[in-house]
C-alpha positions as CSV (number, residue, x, y, z in Angstrom):
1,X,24.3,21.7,-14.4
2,X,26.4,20.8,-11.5
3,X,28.0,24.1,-11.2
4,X,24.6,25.3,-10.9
5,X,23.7,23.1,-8.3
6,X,26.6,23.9,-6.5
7,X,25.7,27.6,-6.6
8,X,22.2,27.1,-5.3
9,X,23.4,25.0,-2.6
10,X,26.2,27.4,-1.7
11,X,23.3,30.1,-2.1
12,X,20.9,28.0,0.2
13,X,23.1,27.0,2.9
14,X,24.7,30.8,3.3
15,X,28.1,32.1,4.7
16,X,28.8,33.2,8.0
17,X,26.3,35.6,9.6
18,X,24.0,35.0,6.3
19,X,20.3,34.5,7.2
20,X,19.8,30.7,7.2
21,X,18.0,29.3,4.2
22,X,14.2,30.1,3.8
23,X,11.1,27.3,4.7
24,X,10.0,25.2,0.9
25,X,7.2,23.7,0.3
26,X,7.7,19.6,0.3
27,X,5.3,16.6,-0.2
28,X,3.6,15.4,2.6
29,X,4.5,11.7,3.6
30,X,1.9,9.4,4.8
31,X,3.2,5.8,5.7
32,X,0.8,3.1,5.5
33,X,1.5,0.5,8.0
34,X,-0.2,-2.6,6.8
35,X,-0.4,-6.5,6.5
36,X,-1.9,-9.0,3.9
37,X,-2.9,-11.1,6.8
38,X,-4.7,-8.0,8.3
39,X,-8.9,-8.1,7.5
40,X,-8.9,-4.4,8.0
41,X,-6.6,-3.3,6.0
42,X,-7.5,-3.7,2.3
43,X,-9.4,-0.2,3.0
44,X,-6.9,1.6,3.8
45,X,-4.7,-0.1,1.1
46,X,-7.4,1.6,-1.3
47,X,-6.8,4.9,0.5
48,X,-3.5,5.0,-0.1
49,X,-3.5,3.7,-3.7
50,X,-5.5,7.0,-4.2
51,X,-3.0,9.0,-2.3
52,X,-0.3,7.6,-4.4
53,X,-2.2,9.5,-7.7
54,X,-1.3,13.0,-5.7
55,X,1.5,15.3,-6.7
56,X,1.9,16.9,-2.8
57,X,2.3,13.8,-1.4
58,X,4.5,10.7,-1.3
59,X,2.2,7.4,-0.4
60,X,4.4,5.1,1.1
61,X,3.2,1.2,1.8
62,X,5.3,-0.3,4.7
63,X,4.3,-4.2,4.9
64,X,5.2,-5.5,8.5
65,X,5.8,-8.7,10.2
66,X,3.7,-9.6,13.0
67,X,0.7,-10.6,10.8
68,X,2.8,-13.2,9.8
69,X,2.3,-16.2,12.4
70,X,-1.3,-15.7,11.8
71,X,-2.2,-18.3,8.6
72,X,-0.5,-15.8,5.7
73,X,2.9,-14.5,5.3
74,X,3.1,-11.5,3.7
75,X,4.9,-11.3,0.4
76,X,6.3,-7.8,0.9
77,X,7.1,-7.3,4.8
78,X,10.4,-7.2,6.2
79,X,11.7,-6.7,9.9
80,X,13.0,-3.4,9.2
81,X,9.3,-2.0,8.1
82,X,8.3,-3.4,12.0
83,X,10.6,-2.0,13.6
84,X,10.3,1.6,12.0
85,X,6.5,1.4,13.0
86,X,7.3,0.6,16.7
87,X,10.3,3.7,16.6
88,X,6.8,5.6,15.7
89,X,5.0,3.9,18.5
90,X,7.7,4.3,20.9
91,X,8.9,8.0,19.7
92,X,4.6,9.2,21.0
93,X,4.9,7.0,24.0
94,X,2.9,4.1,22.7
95,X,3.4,0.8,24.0
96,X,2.0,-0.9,21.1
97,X,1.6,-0.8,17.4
98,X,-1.4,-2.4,15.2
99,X,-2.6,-2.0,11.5
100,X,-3.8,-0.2,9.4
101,X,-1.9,2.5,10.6
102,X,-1.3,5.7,8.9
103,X,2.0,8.1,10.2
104,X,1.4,11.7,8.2
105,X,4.7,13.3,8.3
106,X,6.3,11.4,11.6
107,X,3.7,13.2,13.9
108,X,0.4,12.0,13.5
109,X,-1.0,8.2,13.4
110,X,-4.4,8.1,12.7
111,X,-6.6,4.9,11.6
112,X,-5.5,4.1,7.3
113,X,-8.9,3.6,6.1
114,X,-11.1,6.9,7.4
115,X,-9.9,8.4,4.2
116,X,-11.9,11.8,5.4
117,X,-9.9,11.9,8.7
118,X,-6.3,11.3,6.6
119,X,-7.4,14.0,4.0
120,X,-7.8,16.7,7.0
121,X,-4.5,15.7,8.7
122,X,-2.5,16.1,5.2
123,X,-3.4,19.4,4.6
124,X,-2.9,20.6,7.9
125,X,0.4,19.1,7.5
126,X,0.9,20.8,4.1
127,X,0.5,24.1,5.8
128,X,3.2,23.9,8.1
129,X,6.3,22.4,6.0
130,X,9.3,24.2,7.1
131,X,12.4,22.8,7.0
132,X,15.4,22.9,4.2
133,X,16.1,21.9,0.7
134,X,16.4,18.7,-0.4
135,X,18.4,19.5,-3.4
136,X,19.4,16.9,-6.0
137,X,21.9,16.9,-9.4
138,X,22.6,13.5,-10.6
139,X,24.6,11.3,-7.9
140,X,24.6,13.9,-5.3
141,X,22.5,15.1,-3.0
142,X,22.8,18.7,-1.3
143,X,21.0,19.7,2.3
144,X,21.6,23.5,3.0
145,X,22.4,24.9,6.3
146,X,19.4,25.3,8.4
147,X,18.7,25.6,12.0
148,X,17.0,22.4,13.5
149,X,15.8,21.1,16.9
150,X,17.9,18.0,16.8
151,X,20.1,15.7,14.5
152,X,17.9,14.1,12.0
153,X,18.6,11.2,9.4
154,X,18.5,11.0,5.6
155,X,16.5,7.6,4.0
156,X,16.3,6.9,0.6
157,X,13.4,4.6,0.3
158,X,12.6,2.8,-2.8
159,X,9.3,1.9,-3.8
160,X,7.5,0.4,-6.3
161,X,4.9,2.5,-8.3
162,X,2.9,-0.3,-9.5
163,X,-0.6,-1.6,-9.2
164,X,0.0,-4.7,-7.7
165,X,-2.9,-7.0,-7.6
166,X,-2.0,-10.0,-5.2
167,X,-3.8,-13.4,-5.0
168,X,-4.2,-13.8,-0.8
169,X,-4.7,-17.6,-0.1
170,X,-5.2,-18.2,3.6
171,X,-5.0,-16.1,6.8
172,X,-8.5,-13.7,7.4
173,X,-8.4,-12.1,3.6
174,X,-8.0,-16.2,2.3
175,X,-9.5,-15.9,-1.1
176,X,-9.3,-12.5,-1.6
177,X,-7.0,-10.2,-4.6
178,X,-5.8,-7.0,-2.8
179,X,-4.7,-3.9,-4.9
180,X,-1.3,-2.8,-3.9
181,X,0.3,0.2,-4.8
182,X,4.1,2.0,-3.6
183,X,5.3,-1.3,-1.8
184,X,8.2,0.0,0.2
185,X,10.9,-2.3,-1.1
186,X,14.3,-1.0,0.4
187,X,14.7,1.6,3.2
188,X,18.5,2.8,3.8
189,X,19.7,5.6,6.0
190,X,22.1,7.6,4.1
191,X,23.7,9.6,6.9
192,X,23.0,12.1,9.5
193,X,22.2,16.1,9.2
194,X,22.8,18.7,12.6
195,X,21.9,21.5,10.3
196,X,25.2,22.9,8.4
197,X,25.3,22.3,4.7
198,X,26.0,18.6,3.6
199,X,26.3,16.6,0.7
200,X,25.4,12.9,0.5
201,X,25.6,10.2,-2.3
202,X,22.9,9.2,-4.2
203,X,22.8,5.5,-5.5
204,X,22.2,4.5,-8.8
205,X,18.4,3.7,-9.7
206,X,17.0,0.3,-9.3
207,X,15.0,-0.5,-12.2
208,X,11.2,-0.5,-11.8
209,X,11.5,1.2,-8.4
210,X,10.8,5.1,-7.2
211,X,13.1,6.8,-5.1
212,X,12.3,8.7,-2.3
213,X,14.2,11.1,0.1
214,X,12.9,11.8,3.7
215,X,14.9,14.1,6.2
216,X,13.5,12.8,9.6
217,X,14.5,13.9,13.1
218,X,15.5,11.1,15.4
219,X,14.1,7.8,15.7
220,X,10.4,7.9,15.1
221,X,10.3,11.9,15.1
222,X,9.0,14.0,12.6
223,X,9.6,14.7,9.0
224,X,11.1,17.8,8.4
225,X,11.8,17.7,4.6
226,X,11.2,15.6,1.7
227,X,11.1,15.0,-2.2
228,X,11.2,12.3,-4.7
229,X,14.5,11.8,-6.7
C-alpha cells in the first residue's frame, strides 16, 4: 500500500514540465466560533451539531476565551481557538471578533445560527474547491505539487465526535444543558507548503478523538484543501 501511495503521489505531484495536478473535490470546513457563556450561541451550536452528520463537510467547534470573565468559564476554550478567530478577523480587515461566528472555508463569516444563510454559503463553497490532494497512507501524509497564490500551512486538528451534553451553571445560559458536538480539542500546525510536492508526518491517533487535515493559506486566509484522516 505504501508503494501505491507513493506512486499516486509521484503521479499527482508530476515531473518537470508535467501539467500540475488536477482540482479534487474536498469537504467544506465551517468553524464555529462559540462560547458557553455566550446566550446566542446554543443555536448555532445546534446548527453545527447537524452539520457535523454531513459527509461534504467537516463541522469544527472552536470554544474561545473572552466569554470567560463574564460569570462562566468555558470548559473547552483555549487561547489558541481566540487567537485563530481574530487571524480570521484580522486576515478581512476586521477590527473585532464576537460569537456565534461561523468561518466557511477561511473566506466567509457569516452569523452560526441562520442555518438557511450557512447552508447557501457551503455549497457555493463546494462548487469552487480547487486546490491539491491531501493524500494519506498510514503515518505519512503526501501534498502534490500544485501552483498556489501563497505559502499556506498544514493543521491537524483533533476533535471530538461526540454528543456532549454539558450542565452550564452561571454566566447568561446559568441553568441550561447545551448539546455539543466536534469540540476542537488540539490544533497543531504541521509544517508549511509553497506548492512542490511534500510529505509530512502524521501523529499517532488520540483515542476518542477525529483527526482532521486543513491546507490553509496564510494566517486567517482561505482553505485550499482538506480531508479527514
Amino acid at each position: 500500500m505504501r508503494t501505491a501511495f507513493i506512486a499516486a503521489l509521484a503521479l499527482l505531484a508530476g515531473t518537470s514540465g508535467a501539467p500540475a495536478a488536477p482540482p479534487v473535490a474536498a469537504p467544506v470546513v465551517v468553524e464555529l466560533y462559540q462560547s458557553q457563556g455566550c446566550s446566542s450561541c446554543p443555536p448555532a451550536d445546534a446548527v453545527l451539531n447537524a452539520l457535523a452528520a454531513r459527509s461534504d463537510v467537516i463541522a469544527l467547534n472552536f470554544a474561545v476565551t473572552y466569554w470567560d470573565r463574564l460569570g462562566w468559564k468555558d470548559s473547552f476554550a483555549r487561547p489558541a481557538f481566540t487567537d485563530r478567530q481574530w487571524d480570521y478577523a484580522r486576515a478581512a480587515g476586521r477590527g473585532n471578533v464576537s460569537t456565534p461566528q461561523m468561518i466557511v472555508d477561511g473566506r466567509t463569516a457569516i452569523v452560526g445560527s441562520r442555518a438557511a444563510e450557512v447552508d447557501a454559503v457551503i455549497t457555493r463553497a463546494r462548487n469552487n474547491r480547487p486546490g491539491p490532494a491531501i493524500l494519506v497512507n498510514g503515518s505519512t501524509i503526501g501534498i502534490p505539487a500544485a501552483r498556489t497564490g501563497a505559502p499556506a500551512t498544514l493543521w491537524l486538528v483533533r476533535y471530538d465526535p461526540r454528543t456532549l451534553q454539558v450542565a452550564i451553571r452561571a454566566g447568561e445560559n446559568g441553568g441550561r444543558t447545551i448539546a455539543h458536538r466536534n469540540i476542537v480539542r488540539e490544533l497543531t500546525p504541521l509544517g508549511s507548503w509553497s506548492g512542490a510536492a511534500k510529505r509530512y508526518a502524521l501523529p499517532p491517533a488520540v483515542p476518542g478523538l477525529a483527526t482532521a487535515l486543513l491546507l490553509q493559506q496564510g494566517r486567517g486566509g482561505p482553505i485550499i484543501a482538506a480531508r479527514r484522516a
